[in-house]
FIZALUM-732463 format. One record per residue (C-alpha): residue number from 1; x, y, z. Coordinates in pm, whole numbers. Layout:
N
<site><seq>NUM</seq><east>X</east><north>Y</north><up>Z</up></site>
...
//
This chain:
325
<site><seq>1</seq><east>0</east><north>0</north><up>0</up></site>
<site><seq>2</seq><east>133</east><north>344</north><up>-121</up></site>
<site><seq>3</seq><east>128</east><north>535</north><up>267</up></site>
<site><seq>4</seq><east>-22</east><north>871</north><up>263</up></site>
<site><seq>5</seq><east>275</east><north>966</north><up>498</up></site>
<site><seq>6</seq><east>610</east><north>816</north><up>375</up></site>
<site><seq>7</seq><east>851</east><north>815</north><up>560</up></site>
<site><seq>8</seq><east>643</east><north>879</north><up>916</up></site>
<site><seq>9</seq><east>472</east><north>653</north><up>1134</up></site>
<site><seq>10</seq><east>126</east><north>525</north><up>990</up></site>
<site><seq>11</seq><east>-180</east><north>659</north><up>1133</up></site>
<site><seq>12</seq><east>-423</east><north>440</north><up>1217</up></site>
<site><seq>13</seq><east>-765</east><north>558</north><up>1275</up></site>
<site><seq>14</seq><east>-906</east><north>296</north><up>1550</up></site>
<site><seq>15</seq><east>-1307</east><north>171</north><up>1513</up></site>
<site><seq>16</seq><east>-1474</east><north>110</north><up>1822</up></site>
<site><seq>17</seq><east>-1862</east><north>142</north><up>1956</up></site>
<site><seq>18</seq><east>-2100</east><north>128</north><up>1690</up></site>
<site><seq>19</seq><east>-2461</east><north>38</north><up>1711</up></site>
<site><seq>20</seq><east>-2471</east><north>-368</north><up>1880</up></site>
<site><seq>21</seq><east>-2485</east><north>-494</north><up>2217</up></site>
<site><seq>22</seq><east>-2154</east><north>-534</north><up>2256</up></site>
<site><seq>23</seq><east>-2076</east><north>-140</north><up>2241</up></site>
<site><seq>24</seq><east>-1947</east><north>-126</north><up>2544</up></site>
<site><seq>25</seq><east>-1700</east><north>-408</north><up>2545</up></site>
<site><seq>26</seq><east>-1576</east><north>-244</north><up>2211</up></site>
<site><seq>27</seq><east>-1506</east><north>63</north><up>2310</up></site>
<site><seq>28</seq><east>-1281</east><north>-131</north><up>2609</up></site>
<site><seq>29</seq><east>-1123</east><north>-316</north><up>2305</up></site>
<site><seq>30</seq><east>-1043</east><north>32</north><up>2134</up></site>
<site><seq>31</seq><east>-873</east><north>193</north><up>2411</up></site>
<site><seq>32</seq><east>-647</east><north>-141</north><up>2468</up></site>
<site><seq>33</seq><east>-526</east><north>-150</north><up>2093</up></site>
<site><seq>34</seq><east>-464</east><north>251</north><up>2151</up></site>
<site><seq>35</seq><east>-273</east><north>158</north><up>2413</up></site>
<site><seq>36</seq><east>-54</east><north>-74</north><up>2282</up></site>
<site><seq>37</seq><east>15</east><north>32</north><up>1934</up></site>
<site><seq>38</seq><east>382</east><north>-5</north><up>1886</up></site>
<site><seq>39</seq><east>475</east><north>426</north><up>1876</up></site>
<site><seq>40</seq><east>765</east><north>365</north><up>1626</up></site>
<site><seq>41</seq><east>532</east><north>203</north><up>1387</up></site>
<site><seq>42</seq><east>221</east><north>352</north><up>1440</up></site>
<site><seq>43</seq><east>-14</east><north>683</north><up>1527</up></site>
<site><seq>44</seq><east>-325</east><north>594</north><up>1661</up></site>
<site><seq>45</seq><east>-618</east><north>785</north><up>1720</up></site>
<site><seq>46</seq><east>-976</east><north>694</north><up>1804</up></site>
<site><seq>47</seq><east>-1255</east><north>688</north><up>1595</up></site>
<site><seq>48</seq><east>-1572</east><north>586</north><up>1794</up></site>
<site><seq>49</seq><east>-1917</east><north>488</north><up>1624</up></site>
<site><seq>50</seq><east>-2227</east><north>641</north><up>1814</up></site>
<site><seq>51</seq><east>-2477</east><north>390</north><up>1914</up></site>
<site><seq>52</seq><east>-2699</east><north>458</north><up>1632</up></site>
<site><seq>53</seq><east>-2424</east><north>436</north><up>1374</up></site>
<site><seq>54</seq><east>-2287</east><north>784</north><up>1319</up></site>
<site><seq>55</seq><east>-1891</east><north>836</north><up>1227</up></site>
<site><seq>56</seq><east>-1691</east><north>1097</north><up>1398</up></site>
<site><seq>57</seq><east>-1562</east><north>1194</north><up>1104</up></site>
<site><seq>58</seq><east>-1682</east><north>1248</north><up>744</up></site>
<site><seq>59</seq><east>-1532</east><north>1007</north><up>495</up></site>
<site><seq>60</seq><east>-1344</east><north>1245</north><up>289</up></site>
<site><seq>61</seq><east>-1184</east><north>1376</north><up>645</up></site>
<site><seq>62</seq><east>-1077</east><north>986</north><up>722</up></site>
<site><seq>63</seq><east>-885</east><north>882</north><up>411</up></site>
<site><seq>64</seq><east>-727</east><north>1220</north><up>429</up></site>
<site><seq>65</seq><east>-571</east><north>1162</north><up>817</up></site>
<site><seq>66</seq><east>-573</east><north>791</north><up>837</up></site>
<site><seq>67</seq><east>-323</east><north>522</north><up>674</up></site>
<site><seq>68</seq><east>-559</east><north>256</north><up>735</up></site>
<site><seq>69</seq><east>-857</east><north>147</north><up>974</up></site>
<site><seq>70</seq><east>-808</east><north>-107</north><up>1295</up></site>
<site><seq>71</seq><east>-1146</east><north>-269</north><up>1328</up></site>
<site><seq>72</seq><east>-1210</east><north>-305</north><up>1710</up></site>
<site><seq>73</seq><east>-1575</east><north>-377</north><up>1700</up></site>
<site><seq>74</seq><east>-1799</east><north>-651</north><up>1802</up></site>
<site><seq>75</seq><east>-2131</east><north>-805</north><up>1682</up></site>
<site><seq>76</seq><east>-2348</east><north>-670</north><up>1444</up></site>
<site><seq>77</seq><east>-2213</east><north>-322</north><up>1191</up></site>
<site><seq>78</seq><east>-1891</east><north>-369</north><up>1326</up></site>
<site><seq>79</seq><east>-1833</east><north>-752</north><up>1291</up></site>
<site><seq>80</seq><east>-2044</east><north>-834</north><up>998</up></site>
<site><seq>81</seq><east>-1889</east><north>-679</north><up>710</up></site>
<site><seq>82</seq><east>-2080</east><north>-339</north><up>736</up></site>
<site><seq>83</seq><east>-1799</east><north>-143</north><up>846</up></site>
<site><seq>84</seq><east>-1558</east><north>-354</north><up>616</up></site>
<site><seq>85</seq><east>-1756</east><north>-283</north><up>315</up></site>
<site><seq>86</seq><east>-1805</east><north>111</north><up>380</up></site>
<site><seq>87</seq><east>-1414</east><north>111</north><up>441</up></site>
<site><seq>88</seq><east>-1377</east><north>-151</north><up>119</up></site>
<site><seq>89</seq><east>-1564</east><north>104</north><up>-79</up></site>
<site><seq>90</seq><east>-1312</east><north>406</north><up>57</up></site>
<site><seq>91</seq><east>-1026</east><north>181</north><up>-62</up></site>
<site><seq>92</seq><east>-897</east><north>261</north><up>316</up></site>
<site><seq>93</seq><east>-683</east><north>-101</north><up>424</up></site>
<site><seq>94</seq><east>-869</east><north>-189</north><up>739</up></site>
<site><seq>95</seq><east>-728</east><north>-506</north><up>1030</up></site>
<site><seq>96</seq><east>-965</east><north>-838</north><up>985</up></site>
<site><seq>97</seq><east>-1098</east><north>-1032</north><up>782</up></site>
<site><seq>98</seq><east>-1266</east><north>-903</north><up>426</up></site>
<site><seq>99</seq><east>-1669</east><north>-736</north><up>433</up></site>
<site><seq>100</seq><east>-1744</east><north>-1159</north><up>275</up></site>
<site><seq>101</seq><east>-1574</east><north>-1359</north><up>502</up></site>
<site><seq>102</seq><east>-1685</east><north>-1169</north><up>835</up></site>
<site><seq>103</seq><east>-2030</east><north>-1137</north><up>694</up></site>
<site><seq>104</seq><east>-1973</east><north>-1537</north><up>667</up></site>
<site><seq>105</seq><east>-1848</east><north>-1565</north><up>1016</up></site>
<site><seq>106</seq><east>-2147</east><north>-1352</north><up>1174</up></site>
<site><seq>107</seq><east>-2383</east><north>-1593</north><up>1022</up></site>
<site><seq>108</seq><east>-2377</east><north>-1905</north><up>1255</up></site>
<site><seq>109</seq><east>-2619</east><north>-2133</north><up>1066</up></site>
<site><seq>110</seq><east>-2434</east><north>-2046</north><up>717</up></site>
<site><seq>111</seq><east>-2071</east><north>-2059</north><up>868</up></site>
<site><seq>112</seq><east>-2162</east><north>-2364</north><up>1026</up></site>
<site><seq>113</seq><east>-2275</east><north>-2542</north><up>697</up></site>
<site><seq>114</seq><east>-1986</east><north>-2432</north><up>552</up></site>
<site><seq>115</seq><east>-1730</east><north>-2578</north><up>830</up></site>
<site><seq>116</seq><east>-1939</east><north>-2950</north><up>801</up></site>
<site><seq>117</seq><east>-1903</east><north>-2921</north><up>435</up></site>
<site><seq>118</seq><east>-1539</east><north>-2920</north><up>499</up></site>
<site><seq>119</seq><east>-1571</east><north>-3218</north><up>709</up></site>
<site><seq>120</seq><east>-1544</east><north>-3060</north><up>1038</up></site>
<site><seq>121</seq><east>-1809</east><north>-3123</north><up>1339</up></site>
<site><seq>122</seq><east>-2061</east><north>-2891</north><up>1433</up></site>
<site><seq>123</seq><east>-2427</east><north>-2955</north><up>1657</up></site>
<site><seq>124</seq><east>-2727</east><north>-3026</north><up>1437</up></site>
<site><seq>125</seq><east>-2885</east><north>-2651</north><up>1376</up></site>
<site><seq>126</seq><east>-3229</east><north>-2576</north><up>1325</up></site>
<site><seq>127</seq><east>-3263</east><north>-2188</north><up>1204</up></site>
<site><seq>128</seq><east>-3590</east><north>-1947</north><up>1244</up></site>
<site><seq>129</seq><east>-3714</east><north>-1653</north><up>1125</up></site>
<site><seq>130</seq><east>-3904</east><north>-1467</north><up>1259</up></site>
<site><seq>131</seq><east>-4204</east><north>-1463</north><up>1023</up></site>
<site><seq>132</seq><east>-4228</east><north>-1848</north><up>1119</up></site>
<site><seq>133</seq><east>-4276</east><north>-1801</north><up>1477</up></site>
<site><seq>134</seq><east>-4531</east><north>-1514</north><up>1412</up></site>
<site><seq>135</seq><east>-4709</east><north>-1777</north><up>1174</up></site>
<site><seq>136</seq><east>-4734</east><north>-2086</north><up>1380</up></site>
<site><seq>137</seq><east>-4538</east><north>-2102</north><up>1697</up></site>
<site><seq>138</seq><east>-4664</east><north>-2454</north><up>1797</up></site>
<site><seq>139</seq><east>-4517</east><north>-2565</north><up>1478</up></site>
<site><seq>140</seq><east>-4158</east><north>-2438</north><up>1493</up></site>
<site><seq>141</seq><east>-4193</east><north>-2573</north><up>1855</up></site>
<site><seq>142</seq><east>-4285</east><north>-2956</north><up>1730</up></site>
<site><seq>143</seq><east>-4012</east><north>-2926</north><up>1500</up></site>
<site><seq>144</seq><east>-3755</east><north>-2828</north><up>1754</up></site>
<site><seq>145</seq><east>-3892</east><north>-3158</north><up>1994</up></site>
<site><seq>146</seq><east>-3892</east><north>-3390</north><up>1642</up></site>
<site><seq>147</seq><east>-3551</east><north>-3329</north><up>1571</up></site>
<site><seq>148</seq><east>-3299</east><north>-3197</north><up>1882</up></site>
<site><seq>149</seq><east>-3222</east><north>-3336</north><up>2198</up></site>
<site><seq>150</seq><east>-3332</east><north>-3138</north><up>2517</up></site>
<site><seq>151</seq><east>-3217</east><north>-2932</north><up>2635</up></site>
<site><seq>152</seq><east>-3206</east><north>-2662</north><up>2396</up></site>
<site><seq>153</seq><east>-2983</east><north>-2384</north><up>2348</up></site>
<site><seq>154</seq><east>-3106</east><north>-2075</north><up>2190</up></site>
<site><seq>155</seq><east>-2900</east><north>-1829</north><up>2058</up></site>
<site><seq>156</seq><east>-2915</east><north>-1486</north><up>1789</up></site>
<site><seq>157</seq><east>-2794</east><north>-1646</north><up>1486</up></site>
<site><seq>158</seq><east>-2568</east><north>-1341</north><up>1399</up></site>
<site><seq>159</seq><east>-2438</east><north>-1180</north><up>1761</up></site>
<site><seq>160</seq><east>-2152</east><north>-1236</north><up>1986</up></site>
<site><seq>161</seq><east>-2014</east><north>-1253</north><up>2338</up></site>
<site><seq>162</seq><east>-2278</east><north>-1493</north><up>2403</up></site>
<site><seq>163</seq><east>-2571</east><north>-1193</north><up>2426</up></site>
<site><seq>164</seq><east>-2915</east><north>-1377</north><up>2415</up></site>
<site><seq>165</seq><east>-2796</east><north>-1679</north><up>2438</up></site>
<site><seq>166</seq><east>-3070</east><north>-1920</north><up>2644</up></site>
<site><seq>167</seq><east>-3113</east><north>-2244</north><up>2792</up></site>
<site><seq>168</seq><east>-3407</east><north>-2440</north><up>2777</up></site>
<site><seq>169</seq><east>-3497</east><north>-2784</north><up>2989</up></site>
<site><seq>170</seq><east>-3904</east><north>-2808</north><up>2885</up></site>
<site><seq>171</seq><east>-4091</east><north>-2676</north><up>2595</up></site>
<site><seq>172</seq><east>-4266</east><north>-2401</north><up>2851</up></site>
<site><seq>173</seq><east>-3861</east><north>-2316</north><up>2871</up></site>
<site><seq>174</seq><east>-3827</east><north>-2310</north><up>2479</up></site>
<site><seq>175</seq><east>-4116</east><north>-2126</north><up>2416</up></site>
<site><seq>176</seq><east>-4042</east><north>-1838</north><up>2637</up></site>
<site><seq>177</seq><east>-3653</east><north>-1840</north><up>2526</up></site>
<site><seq>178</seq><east>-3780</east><north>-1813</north><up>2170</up></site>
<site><seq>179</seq><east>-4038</east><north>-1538</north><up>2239</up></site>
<site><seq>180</seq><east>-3813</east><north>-1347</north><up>2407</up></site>
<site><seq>181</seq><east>-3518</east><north>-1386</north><up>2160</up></site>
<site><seq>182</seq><east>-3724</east><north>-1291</north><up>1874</up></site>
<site><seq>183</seq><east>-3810</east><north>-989</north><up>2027</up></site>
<site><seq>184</seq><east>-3441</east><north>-879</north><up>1974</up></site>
<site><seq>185</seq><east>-3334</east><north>-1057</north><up>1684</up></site>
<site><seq>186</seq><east>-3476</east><north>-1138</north><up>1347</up></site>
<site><seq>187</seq><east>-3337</east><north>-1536</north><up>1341</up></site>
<site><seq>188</seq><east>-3240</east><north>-1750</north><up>1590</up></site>
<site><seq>189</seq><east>-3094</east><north>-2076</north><up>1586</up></site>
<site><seq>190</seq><east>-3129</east><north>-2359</north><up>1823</up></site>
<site><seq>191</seq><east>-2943</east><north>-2669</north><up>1898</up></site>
<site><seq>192</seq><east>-2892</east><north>-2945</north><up>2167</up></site>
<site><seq>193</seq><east>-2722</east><north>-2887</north><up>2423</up></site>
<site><seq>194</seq><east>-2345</east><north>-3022</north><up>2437</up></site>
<site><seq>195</seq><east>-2224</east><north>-3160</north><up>2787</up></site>
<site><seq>196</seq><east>-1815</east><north>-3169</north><up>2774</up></site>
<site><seq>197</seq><east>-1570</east><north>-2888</north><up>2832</up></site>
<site><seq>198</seq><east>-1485</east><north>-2591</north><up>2650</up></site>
<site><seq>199</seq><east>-1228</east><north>-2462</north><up>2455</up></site>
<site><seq>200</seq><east>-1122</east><north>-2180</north><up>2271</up></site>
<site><seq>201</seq><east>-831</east><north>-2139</north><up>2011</up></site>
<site><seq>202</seq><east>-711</east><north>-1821</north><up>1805</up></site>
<site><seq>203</seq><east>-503</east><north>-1785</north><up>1534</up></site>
<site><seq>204</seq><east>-274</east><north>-1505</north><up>1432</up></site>
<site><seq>205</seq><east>-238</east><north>-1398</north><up>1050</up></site>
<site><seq>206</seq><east>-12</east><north>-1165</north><up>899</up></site>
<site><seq>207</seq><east>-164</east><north>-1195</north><up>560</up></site>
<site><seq>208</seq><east>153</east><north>-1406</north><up>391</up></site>
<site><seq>209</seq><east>-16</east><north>-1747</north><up>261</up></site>
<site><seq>210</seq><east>113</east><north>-2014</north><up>499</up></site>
<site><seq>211</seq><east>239</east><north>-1846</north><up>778</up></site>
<site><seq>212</seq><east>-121</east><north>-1888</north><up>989</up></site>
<site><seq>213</seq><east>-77</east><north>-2028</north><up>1315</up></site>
<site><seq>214</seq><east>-249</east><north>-2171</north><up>1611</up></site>
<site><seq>215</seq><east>-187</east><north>-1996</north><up>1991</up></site>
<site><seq>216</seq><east>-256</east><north>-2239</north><up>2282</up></site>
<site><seq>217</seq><east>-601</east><north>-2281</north><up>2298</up></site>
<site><seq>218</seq><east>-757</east><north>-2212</north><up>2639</up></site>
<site><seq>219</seq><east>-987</east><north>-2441</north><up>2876</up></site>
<site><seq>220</seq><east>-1328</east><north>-2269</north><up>2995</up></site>
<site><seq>221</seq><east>-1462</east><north>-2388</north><up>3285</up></site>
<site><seq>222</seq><east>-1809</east><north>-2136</north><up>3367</up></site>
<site><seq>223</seq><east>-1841</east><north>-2144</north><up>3801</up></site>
<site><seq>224</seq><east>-2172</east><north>-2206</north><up>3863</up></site>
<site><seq>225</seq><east>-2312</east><north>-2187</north><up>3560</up></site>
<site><seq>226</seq><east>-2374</east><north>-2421</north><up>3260</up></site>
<site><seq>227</seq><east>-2238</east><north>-2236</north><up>2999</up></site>
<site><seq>228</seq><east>-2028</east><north>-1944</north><up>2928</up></site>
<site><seq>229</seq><east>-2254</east><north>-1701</north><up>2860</up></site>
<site><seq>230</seq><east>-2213</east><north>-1291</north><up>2905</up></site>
<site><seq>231</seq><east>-2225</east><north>-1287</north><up>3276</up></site>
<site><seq>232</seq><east>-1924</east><north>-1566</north><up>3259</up></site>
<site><seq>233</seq><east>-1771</east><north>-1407</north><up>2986</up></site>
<site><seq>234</seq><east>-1730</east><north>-1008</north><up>3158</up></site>
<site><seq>235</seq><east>-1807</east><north>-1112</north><up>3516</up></site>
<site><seq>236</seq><east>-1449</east><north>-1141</north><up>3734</up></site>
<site><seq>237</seq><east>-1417</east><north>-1470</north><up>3898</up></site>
<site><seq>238</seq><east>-1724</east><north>-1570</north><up>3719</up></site>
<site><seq>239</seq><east>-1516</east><north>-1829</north><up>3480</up></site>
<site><seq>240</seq><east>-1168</east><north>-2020</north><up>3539</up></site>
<site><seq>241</seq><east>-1029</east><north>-1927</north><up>3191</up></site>
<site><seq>242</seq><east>-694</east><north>-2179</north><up>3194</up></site>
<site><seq>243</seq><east>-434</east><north>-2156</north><up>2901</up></site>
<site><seq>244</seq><east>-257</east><north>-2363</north><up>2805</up></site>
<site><seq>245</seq><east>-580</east><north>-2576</north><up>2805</up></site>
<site><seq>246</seq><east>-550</east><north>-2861</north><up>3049</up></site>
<site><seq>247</seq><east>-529</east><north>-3174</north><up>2813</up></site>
<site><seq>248</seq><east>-284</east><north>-3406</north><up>2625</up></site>
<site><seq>249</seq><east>-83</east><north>-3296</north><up>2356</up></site>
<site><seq>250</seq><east>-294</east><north>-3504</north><up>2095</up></site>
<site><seq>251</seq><east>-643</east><north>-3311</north><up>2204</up></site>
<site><seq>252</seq><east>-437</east><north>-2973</north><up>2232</up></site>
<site><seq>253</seq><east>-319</east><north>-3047</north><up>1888</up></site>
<site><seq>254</seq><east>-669</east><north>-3121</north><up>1739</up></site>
<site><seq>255</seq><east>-785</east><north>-2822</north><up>1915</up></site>
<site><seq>256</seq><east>-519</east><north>-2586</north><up>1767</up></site>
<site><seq>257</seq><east>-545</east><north>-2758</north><up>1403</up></site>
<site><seq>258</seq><east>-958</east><north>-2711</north><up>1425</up></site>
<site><seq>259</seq><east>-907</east><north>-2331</north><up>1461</up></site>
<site><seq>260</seq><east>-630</east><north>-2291</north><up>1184</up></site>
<site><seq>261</seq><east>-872</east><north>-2487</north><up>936</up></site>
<site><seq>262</seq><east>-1133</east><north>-2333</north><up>1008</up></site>
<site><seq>263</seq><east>-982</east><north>-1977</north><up>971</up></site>
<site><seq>264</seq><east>-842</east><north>-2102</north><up>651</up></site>
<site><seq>265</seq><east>-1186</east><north>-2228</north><up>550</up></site>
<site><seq>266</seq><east>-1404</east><north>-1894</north><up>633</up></site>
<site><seq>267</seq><east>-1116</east><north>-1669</north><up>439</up></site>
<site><seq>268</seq><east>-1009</east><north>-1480</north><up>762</up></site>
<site><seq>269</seq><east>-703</east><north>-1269</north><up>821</up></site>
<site><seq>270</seq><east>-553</east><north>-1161</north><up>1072</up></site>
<site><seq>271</seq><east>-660</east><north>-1303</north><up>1341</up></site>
<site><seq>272</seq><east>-943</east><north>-1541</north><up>1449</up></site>
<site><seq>273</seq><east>-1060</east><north>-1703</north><up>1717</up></site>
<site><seq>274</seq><east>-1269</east><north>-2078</north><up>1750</up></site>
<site><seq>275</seq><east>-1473</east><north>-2180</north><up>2018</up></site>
<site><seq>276</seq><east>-1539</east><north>-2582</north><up>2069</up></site>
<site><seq>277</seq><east>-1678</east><north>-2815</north><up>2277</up></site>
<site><seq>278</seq><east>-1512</east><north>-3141</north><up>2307</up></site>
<site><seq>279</seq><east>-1833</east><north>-3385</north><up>2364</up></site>
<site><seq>280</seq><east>-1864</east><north>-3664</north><up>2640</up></site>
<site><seq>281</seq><east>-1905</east><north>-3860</north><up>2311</up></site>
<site><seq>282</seq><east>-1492</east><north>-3778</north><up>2229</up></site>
<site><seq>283</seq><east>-1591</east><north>-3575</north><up>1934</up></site>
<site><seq>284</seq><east>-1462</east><north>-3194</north><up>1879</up></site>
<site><seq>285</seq><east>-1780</east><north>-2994</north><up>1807</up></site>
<site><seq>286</seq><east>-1744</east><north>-2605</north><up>1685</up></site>
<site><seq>287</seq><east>-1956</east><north>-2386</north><up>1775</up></site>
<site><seq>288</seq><east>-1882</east><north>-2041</north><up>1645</up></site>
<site><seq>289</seq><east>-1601</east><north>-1878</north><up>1448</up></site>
<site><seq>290</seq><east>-1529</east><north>-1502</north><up>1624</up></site>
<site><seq>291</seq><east>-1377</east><north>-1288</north><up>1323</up></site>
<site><seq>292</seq><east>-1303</east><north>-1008</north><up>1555</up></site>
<site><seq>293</seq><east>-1205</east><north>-1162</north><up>1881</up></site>
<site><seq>294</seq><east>-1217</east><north>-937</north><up>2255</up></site>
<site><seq>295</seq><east>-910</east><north>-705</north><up>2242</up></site>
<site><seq>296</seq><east>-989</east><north>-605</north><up>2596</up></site>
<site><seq>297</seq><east>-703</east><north>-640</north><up>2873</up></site>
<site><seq>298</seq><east>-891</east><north>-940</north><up>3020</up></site>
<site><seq>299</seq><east>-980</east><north>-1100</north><up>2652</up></site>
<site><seq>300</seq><east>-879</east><north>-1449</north><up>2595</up></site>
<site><seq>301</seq><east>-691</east><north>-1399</north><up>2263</up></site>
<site><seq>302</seq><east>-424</east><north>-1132</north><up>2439</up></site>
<site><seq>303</seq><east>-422</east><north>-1379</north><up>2716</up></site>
<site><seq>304</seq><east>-307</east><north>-1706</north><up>2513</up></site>
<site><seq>305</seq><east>-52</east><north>-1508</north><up>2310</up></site>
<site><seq>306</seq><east>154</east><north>-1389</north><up>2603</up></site>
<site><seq>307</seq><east>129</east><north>-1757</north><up>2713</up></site>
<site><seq>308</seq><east>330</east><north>-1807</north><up>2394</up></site>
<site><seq>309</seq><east>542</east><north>-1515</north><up>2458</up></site>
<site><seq>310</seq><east>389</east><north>-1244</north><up>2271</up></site>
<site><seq>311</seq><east>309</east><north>-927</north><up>2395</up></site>
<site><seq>312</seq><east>-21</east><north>-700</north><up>2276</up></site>
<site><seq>313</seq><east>200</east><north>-503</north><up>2088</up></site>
<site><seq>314</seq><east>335</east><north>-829</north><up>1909</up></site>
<site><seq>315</seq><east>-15</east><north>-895</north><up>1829</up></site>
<site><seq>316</seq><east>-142</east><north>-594</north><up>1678</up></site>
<site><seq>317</seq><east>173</east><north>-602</north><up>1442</up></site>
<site><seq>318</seq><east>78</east><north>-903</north><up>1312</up></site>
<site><seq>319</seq><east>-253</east><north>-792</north><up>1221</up></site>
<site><seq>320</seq><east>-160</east><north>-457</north><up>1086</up></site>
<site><seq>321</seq><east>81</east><north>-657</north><up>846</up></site>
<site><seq>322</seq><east>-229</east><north>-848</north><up>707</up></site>
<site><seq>323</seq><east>-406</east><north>-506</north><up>697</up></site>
<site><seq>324</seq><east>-132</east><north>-335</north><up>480</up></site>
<site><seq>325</seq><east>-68</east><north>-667</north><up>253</up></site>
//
């Protein structure tokens, strides 16, 4: 890429907020990549999206100060290929994957098909709209009970950091999960419920073909709760969150050779991160593909790369790289 400023450090315009759920957490991502921009490499500067989708800036007044755009938002607009495709249209380089292959990521019933074409695991998915449940909620009940295994989890079908995401033991349970969930969202998905333990794996891209790798993958373990939902997720204490995972070196290889396919498979860059559940049956089941993982101090993905001796800094130079290639 030709720099607007040769010769001086690149200026990096930083995307945070923006109009989903996860907001807040983003803006706590932001101010952590701010913060640890490497200064001889980079000028950063923050560039946070109102709640109802406004820019700071004009676009003219962003390609004109900014070398290229680092993409620290979550869920919906920022993690769906919105935000890539306004800045793909700018021809301003932006940190991720493309406006496709996060739009691809964000959609958990299409991303999944996609990973089982490829041969990996995933749960058996049902996906709703909401027009069905409007039209005949008894029958998009039934067909939940005819073809899943209780208990249920429902989830949005495109959101993050576990937001909406629902348990459900009886079809009283079900019903009021779905009710609820389609007052937020216009699709949900549901699927059995997995009992085994959790893990999570990212990988780190800098945009050269081959040079992908896995990081240790972290072991989950929610306290008191079933799942790792939000409150596990953001809550201190709420979640032992235990990298390197606690397993053999043949599972911890699986787990890190999961997350590099699947990265490979959904056209990231930069960086990814997989979540999985490896079944009481023995099988590795994924679950979701994050395209934008937590940046925050506390996230897992800065976590497991200083467990392989990289700092934030480190981190963020590796994704830049795949930005500016």
């Amino acid at each position: 890429m030709a720099t607007k400023h040769p010769g001086k450090r690149k200026k990096v315009a930083i995307f945070s907020g923006g109009p989903s759920p996860e907001h807040e957490v983003s803006l706590k991502s932001g101010k952590n990549v701010l913060k640890h921009l490497n200064p001889e490499k980079y000028e950063g500067f923050e560039f946070v999206v109102s709640k109802t989708g406004e820019w700071p800036l004009a676009e003219e007044t962003l390609r004109a100060q900014a070398d290229l755009a680092f993409i620290a938002m979550h869920g919906p607009y920022g993690e769906d290929g919105t935000v890539q495709h306004l800045l793909e249209t700018m021809s301003l380089p932006h940190t991720g994957s493309s406006a496709a292959a996060s739009a691809l990521g964000m959609n958990k019933f299409i991303s999944l098909r996609h990973l089982a074409d490829h041969g990996l695991t995933v749960p058996r998915t049902l996906l709703f709209h909401r027009i069905e449940w409007l039209r005949d909620r008894a029958a998009v009940l039934q067909k939940v009970q005819w073809y899943l295994e209780k208990p249920w989890v429902v989830k949005p079908n495109r959101g993050g950091s576990s937001i909406g995401v629902k348990m459900a033991g009886t079809p009283d349970e079900l019903f009021h999960a779905l009710e609820e969930g389609f007052e937020e969202t216009p699709d949900i998905i549901v699927q059995p419920f997995i009992a085994g333990r959790e893990y999570t794996c990212a990988v780190l891209d800098s945009g050269i073909s081959g040079a992908a790798f896995s990081l240790p993958p972290t072991e989950i373990v929610p306290q008191g709760r079933s799942f790792f939902d939000y409150e596990a997720k953001y809550t201190p204490g709420a979640s032992l969150e235990i990298t390197p995972a606690r397993a053999p070196q043949s599972y911890i290889t699986a787990f890190q050779r999961t997350a590099l396919f699947a990265h490979n498979v959904l056209g990231c860059r930069g960086f990814s991160r997989t979540d999985m559940i490896l079944g009481r049956d023995h099988k590795l089941y994924v679950l979701e593909v994050n395209t934008i993982p937590g940046l925050t101090e506390n996230s897992l993905l800065p976590k497991a790369a200083a467990s392989y001796g990289l700092s934030m800094q480190d981190v963020l130079d590796v994704v830049i790289e795949a930005a500016l290639r």
